[in-house]
N, C-alpha and C positions, 0 to 999 in steps of 0.2 A: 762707639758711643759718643765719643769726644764731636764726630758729623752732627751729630744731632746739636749740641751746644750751640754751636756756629749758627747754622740754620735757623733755627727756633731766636735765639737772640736778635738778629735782624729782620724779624718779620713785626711788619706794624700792626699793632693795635683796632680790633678789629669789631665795629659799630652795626648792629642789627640797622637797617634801612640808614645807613649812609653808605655813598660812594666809598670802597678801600682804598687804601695808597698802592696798593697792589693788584697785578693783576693775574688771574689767573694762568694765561699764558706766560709771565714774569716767573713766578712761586715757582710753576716746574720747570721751568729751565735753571730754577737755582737749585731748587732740591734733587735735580738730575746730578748738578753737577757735585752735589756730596752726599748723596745714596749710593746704595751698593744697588745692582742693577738689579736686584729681588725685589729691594725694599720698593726703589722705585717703579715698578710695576707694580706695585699691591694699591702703592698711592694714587698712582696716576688713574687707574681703573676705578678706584672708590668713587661711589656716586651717593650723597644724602639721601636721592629716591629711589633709591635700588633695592630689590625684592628676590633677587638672585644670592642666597646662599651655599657658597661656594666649600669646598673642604679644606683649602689652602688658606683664606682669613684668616688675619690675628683673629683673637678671643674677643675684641672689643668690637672692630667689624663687625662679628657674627653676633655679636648683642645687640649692636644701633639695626642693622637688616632686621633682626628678629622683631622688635619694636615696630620696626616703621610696616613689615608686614601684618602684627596686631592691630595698629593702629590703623591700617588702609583696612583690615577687615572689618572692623569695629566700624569706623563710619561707611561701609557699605551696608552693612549691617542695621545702620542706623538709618540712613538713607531710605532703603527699601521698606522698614519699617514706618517710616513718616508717608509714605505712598500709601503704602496699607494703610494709614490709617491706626495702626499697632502703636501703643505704648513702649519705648527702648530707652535704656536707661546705659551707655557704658562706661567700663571700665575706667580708659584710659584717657576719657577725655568731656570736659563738659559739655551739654548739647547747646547753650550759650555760644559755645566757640562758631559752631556749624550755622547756627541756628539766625543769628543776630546782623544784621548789613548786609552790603550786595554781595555778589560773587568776589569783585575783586578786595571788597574788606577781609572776606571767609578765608579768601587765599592767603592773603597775608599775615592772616593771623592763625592761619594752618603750617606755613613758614617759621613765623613766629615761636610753635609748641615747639617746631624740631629744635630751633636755634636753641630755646631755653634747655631741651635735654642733651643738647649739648654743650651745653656749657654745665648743668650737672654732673656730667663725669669726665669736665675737661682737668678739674683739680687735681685726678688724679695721674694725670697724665703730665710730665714737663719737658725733658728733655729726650724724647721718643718718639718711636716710626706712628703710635697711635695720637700722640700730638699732631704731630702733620698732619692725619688723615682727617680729625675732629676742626682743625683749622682750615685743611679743602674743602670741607664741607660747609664751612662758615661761607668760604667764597664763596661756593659754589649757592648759594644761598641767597647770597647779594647779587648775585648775578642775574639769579631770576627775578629778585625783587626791582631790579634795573631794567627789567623787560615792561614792566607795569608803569607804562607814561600815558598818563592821562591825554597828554597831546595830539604824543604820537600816535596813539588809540584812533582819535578822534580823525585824526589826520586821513589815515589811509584807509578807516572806513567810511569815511568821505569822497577817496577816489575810489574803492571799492564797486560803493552804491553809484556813482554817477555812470551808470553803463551804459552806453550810448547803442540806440536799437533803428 
């Protein structure tokens, strides 16, 4: 337990859409290096978008998966029903979120739900293998949010489109 202390103290402080002081490939090689090689493979395999549960999860894994499968069914759900045409109302999420700015606003603020429920049951988590995971997940998060450059966007669907015939 005392691994975890170490670990979890030295990790920085970590901002929904800013750049981390950390990098993903950084994180696991330090938490390689004081995980026991179980723990470390639970961690390193944990994904925020994953829909794959497994028998071997912690308890808290197999609840954020659980979720993030409701929630991917819910707005399919919701999705197809705005096609119809159909009236949908769900559970887990306001249709404001889906509903409101472009694709890349929705994305990010589809991003945005996971990060907040995770940080809802980060509290309970502190000096543990389910801390880490809730904190990969953080990265992993920002990670993608680092893939969304307006620029860069713009850039290479500029050399995309310039196809020479």
């Amino acid at each position: 337990m005392d691994k975890y202390y170490y670990v979890v103290a030295q990790l920085p402080l970590l901002t929904f859409d800013k750049e981390p002081a950390i990098t993903i490939a950084s994180f696991l090689q330090e938490t390689e290096k004081w995980l026991s090689s179980r723990d470390y493979a639970i961690l390193s395999r944990a994904r925020y978008d994953s829909t794959d549960i497994g028998i071997t999860k912690p308890g808290l894994l197999k609840e954020y998966i659980q979720m993030e499968v409701q929630f991917r069914t819910e707005l399919a759900t919701w999705r197809k029903a705005r096609q119809e045409g159909v009236d949908y109302k769900s559970e887990s999420f306001p249709a404001s979120l889906v509903k409101d700015g472009n694709p890349l606003e929705i994305e990010k603020a589809l991003l945005k739900r996971r990060w907040d429920k995770i940080a809802q049951v980060e509290p309970d988590h502190h000096f543990d293998l389910e801390f880490l995971i809730l904190y990969f997940f953080k990265l992993q998060i920002l990670e993608q949010l680092s893939l969304y450059n307006k620029e860069q966007g713009l850039e290479i669907f500029q050399k995309i489109s310039k196809v020479e015939i």
